[in-house]
Every structure is written in C-alpha cells, then in structure tokens.
C-alpha positions as CSV (number, residue, x, y, z in Angstrom):
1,X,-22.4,-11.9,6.9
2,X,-23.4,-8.9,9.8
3,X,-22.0,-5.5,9.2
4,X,-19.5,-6.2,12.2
5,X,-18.1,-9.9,10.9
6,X,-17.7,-8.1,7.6
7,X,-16.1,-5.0,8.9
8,X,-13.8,-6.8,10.8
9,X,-13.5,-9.2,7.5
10,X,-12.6,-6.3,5.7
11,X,-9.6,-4.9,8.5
12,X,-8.1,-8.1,8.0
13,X,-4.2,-7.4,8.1
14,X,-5.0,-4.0,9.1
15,X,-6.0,-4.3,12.6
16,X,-3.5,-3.5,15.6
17,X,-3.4,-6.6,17.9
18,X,-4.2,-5.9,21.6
19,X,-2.4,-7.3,24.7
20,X,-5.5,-7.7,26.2
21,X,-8.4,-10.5,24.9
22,X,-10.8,-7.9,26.6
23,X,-9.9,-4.8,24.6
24,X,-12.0,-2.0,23.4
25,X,-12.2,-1.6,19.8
26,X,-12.1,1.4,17.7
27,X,-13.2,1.2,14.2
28,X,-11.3,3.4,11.7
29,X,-12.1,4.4,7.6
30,X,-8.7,5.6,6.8
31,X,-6.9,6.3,3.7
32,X,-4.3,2.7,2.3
33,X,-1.1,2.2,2.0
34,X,2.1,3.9,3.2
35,X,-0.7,6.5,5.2
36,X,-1.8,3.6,6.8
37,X,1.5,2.1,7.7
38,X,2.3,5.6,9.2
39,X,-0.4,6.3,11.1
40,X,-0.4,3.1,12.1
41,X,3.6,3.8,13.9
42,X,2.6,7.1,15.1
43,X,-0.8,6.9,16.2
44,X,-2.8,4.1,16.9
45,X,-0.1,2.0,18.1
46,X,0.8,4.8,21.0
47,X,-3.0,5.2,21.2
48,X,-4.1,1.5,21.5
49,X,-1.2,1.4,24.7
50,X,-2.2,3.3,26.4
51,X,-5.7,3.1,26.0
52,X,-5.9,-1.0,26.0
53,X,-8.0,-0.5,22.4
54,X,-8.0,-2.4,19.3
55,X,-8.0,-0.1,16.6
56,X,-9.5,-1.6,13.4
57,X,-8.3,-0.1,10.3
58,X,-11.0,-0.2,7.3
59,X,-9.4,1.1,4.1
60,X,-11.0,3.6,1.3
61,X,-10.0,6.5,-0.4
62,X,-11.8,10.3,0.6
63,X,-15.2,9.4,-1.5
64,X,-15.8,5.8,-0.5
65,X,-15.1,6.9,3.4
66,X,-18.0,9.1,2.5
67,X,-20.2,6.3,0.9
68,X,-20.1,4.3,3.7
69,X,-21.1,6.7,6.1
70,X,-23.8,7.4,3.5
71,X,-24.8,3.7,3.9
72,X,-25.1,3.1,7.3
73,X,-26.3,6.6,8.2
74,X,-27.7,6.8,11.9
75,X,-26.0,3.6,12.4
76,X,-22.2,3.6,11.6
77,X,-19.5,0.5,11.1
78,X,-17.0,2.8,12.0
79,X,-15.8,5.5,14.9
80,X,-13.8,7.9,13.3
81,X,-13.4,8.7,9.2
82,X,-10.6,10.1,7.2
83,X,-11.6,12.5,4.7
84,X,-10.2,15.2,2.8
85,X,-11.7,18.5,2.6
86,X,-14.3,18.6,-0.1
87,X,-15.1,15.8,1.1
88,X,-15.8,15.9,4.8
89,X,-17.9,19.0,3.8
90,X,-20.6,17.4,1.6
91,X,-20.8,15.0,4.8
92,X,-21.3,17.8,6.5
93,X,-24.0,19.0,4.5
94,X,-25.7,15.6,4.3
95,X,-25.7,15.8,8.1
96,X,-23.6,12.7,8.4
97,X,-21.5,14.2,11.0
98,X,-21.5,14.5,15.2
99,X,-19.9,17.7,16.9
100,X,-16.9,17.0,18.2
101,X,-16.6,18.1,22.5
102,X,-14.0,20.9,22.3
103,X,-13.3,20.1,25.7
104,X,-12.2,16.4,25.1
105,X,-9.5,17.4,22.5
106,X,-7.0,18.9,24.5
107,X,-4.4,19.6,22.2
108,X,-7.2,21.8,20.1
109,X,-5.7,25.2,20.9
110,X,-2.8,25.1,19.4
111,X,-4.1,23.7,15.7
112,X,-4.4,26.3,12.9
113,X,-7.6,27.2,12.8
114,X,-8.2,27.2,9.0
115,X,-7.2,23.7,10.1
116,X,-10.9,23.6,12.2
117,X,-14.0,23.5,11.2
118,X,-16.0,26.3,12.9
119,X,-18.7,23.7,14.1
120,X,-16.8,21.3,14.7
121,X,-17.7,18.9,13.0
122,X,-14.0,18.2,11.7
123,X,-10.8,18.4,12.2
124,X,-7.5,18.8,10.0
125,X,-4.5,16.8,11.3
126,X,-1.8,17.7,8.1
127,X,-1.6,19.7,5.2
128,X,-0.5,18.5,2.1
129,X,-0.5,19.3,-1.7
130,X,-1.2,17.7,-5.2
131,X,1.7,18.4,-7.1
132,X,3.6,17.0,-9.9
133,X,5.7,13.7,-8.9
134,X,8.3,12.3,-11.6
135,X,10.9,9.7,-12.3
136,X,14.1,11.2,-11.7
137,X,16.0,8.7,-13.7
138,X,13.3,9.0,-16.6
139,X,12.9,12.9,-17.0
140,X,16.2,14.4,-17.0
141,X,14.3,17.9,-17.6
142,X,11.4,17.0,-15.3
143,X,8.1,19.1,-15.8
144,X,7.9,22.5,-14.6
145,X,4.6,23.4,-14.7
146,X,1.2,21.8,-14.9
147,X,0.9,23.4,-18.4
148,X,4.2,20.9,-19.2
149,X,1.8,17.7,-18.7
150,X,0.4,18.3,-22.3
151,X,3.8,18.4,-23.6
152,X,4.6,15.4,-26.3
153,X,7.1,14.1,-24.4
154,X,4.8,12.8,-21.8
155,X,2.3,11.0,-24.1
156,X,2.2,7.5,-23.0
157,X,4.5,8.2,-19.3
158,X,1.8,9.8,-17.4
159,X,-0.9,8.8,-14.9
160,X,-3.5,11.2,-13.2
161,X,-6.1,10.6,-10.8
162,X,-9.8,9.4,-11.2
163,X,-11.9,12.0,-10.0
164,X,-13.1,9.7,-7.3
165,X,-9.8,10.8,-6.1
166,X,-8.7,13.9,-4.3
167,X,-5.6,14.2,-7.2
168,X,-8.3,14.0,-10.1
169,X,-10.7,17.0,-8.4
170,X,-7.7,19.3,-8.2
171,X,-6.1,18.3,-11.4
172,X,-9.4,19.2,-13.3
173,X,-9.1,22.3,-11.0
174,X,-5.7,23.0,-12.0
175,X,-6.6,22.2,-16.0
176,X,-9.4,24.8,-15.2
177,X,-7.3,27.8,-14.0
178,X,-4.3,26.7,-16.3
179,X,-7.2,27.7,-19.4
180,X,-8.5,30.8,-17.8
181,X,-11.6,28.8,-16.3
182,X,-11.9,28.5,-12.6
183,X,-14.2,26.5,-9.5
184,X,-16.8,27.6,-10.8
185,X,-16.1,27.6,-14.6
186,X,-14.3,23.8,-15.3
187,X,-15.3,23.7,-18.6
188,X,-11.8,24.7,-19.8
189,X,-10.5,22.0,-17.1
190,X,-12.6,19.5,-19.5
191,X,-11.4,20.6,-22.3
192,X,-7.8,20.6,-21.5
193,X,-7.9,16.8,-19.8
194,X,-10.4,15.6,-22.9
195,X,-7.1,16.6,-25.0
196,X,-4.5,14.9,-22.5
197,X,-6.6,11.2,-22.0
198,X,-5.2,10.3,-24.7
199,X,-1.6,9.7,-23.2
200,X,-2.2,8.8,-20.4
201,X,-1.5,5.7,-19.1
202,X,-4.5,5.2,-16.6
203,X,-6.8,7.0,-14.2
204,X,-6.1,5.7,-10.6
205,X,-8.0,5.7,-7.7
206,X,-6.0,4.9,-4.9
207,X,-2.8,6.8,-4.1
208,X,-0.1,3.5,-3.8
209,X,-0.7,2.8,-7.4
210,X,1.4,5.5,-8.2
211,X,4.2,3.7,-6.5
212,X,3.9,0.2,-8.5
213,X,3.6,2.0,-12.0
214,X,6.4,3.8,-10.9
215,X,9.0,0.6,-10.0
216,X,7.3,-0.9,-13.0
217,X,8.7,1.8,-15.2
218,X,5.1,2.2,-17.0
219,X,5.1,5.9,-16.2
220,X,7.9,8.8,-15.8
221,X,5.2,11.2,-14.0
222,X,1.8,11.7,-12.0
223,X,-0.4,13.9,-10.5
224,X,0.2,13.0,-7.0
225,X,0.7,14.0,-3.3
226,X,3.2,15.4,-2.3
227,X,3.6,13.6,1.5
228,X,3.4,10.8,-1.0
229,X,6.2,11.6,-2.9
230,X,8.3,12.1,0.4
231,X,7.4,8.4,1.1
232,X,7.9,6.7,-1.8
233,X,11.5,8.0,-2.2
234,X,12.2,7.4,1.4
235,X,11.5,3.6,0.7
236,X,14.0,3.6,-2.4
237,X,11.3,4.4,-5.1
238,X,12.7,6.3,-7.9
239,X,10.3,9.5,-7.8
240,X,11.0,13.5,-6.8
241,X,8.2,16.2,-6.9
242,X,7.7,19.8,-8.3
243,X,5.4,22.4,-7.3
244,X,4.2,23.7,-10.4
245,X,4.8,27.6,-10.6
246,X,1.6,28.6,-11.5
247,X,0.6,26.8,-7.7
248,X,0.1,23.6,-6.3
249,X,-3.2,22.6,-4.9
250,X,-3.4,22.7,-1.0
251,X,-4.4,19.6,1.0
252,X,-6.2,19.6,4.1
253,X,-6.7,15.8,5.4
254,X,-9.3,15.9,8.3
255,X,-10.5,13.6,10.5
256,X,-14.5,13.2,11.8
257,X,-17.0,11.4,14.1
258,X,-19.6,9.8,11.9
259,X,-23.0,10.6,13.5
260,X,-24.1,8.0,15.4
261,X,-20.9,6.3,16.3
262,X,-20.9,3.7,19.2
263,X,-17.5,4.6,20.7
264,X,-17.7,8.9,20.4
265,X,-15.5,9.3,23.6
266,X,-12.8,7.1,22.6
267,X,-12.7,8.5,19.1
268,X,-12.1,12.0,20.4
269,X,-9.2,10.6,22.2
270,X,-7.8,8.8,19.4
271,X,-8.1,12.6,17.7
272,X,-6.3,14.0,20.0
273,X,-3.6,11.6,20.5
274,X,-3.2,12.4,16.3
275,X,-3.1,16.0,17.1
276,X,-0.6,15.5,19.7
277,X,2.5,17.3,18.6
278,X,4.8,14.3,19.3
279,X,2.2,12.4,16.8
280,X,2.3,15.4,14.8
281,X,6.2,15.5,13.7
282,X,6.4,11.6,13.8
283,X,3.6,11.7,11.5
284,X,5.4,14.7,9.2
285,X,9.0,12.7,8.9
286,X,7.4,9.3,7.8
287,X,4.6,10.4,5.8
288,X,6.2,14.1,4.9
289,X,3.1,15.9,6.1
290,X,3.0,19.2,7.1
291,X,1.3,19.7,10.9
292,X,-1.1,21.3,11.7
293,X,-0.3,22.0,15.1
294,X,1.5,25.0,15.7
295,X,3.7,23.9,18.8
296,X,5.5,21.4,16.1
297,X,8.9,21.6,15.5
298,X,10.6,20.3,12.5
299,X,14.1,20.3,11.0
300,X,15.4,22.6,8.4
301,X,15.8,19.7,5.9
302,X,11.9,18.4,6.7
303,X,10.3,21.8,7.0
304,X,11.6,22.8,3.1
305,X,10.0,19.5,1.5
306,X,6.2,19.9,3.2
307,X,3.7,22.8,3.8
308,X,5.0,24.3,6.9
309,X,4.2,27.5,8.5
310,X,4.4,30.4,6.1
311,X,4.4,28.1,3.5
312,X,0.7,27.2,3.8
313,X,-0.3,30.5,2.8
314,X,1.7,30.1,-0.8
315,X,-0.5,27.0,-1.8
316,X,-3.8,27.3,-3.7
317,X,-6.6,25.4,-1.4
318,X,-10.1,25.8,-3.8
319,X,-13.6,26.7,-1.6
320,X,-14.4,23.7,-0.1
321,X,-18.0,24.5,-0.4
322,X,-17.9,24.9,-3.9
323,X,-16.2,22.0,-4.8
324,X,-18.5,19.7,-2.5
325,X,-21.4,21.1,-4.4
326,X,-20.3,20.8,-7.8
327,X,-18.5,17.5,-7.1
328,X,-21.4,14.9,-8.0
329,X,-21.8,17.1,-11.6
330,X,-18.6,17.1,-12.1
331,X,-18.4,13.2,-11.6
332,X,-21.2,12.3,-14.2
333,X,-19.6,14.6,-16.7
334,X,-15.6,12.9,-15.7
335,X,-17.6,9.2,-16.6
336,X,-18.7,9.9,-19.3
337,X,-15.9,12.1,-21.0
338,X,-13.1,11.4,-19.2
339,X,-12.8,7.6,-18.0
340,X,-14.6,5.9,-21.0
C-alpha cells in the first residue's frame, strides 16, 4: 500500500466530504476524539467551504504526530501537524519544520505572543491545562491537590497518563515540584509516581479514554485536560475538574507546517481560518479552550472554566526547551520503571 492509499486508509471516517469531485485536499495529523469532532465544527468544515478543500483528518496523540514527521522527513503525508509544546519544539530542533509566511496569516497580530514562536515555525491556537478531573458522583470530597492523588482513598480509582502523553510529562513534572525536585531534577517525580503505580488503574495514551473509564465507573479520578473535562460533562459524562493549589500545568496546543509539505499555501490558510476569532470562541465553548487570540470574546460563565486572559499568567507552563531535551531520557527511564 503507497503512503497516500494508506494515509487516506488511515482518515477513514475522519475525512470532511467535499461538494466538489475535483477538490483540493489538505492532509491533517490532529489530536482524536471530541478535539477532533470540534475542530472538525469550527474549522475545517468553514474552511473546506470556502476554500472547495477536502480536509483529511489523520489521528495521533503530540508524540506520534512527531514520529511521523520523523518518518517521512523531507517528504511529508501530511500538510499541517498538531502538537503540543514540548513537542513541536524537539521538531523544531530536529529541523522537521517550515517557517510559516507572516504575511499569509492574517489574523497573526492579534495572537498572544507567548502564543508564537519567535521563528515561526509554530503557532498556538488555545491554551489549556492538565489538571485533576474527577467523578462527581464518586468523590463526594474530591481531591484538592495533586499531593491528594497518593491518598488511600484513591488506590484502585485513578488513571494517569503514559508519558507518551502530554498528561504523563506534566504529571511527572508535577510529582517533581510536589517533592522538592524540579525540570530539571525529576528524580523526586519518579520516586513519588514509582509509589503511586501501584493504584492505578492504567496508563493511557490517548485523551478519550478517560471518558470510557469514566461511564464505565472503573475510575473516580484522572490526570486530565481540562478543555477535556469541559467536554465530557457537556456530553452528560459524570466528571468536574480542580486546579490543584499548588498549580496546574499550562497547555499550549500549536499547530505547524511539516517541512516539505506539498500544500504550504493552503495550510497557512487553514491556520488562519483556526486563529480566526469567530473559530477561536466556537472552538473555546465546544472544546472549553482558552483562545489565544486577544480580539476573543467570551461569556462570564465560559471565561471562569478555561485559561482566559489574566488567567494564563496564574498557570505553571515548564521550559519548553528543557522538557524537549530531557523528554527521550525521561521516556526510557518511564518504560522501564513506570509502565512495566
């Protein structure tokens, strides 16, 4: 099978149908699940009208986006690559990346600029958090604190991310500070987690799971987003969140050209149709994401539940640099300590 049948193999279900047979096509490694589905409504449907583009949605968390760029290097399957921020900036480093033309993103003025990369090379379209997410009707006293995921009660109820995940990398950066360690001391972070494994129920690796173990009642709490949190209860799944007091961990979701890519133009519009700030707040009351556009909007009841505004600044969002280059250490050391 070519790269292109089996992309397309792999989109299956996930691709937006054009009106027209003769279409342009825009390949897209984006994150699963309800992210999907909303970006999906606010997005690439808009974009694909008005545009006459089918948009071709090929599904992977932040580190197997990366893979795949890693993989076809010089010669990309895809246009455009979701990534979070650690993330995005090892593929930086590894030169996996295209500048993006400043002058094709129109709406570029008006995003944050810690929500820019200074070369360009990405973008941040929302801000989010890892935070604690629990069953309301399960935890009458739900935790507090990331230093409450270690208490008894919770042995057997609770899920954390693999560290292939974004959750898992800012759990064990969490575990770290909780212990006195830090970025670049996560030896406490080990220690702490090593302690924990043994309650919890499993290590997942894509976001969504969260919302089956929830409905199936086989945990009461996770290490999870919070925009994912907004979702699931939104659908009817039982779940709330907490921002731990000693800080959550902030979330920048970015967006990049892999270098290479056959359809650079029309990704940079798709960009900017995201940034848009009519995407923007569509995006931030179905997904519950804050925007990163400053000319956004939202209602009162909206702008408490996300990071919004001056409430960026109260989140904890580790050196990107540093986490990118301790990532694949910390990795070897998670397999052979952690998910065994």
């Amino acid at each position: 099978m070519g790269i292109r049948t089996a992309l397309l193999a792999t989109a299956l279900g996930c691709a937006l149908a054009a009106s027209d047979a003769g279409a342009q096509e825009l390949n897209v490694a984006i994150f699963g699940g309800s992210f999907a589905d909303n970006v999906r409504t606010c997005v690439a449907e808009p974009f694909q009208r008005a545009t006459n583009t089918r948009v071709n949605f090929v599904l992977g968390n932040s580190v197997q986006n990366a893979a795949r760029l890693r993989a076809t290097r010089g010669r990309p399957d895809v246009d455009v690559a979701y990534m979070d921020l650690q993330v995005v900036v090892q593929a930086k480093a590894e030169g996996l990346l295209d500048q993006i033309d400043a002058t094709k993103i129109t709406n570029l003025p008006d995003i944050y600029p810690s929500a820019v990369d200074p070369d360009r090379q990405w973008i941040g379209f929302m801000y989010s958090a890892t935070a604690i997410a629990y069953n309301p009707r399960e935890l009458r006293n739900p935790p507090q604190a990331w230093a409450d995921l270690w208490s008894p009660a919770l042995r057997g109820k609770l899920a954390i991310g693999d560290i292939s995940a974004t959750s898992g990398q800012h759990f064990l950066i969490a575990a770290a500070r909780l212990n006195g360690g830090s970025v670049e001391n996560v030896e406490p972070g080990f220690r702490a987690i090593r302690e924990l494994r043994p309650g919890v129920v499993t290590l997942y690796t894509q976001a969504d799971q969260v919302v089956q173990l929830i409905e199936r009642g086989d945990i009461a709490a996770a290490v999870w987003f919070a925009d994912r949190v907004g979702a699931a209860a939104r659908n009817g799944v039982p779940v709330a969140v907490v921002f731990p007091r000693e800080g959550a961990i902030g979330i920048l979701p970015t967006f990049a050209v892999p270098q290479g890519a056959r359809n650079k133009a029309l990704a940079e519009q798709y960009m900017d149709r995201a940034l848009a700030p009519d995407a923007q707040r569509c995006f931030a009351e179905r997904q519950y994401a804050g925007p990163t556009n400053r000319k956004v909007e939202l209602p009162d009841d909206l702008a408490k539940l996300v990071p919004y505004r001056e409430a960026v600044d109260r989140l904890y969002f580790p050196p990107p640099e540093l986490v990118a280059r301790n990532l694949p250490a910390w990795t070897d050391r998670w397999n052979r300590e952690i998910a065994r």
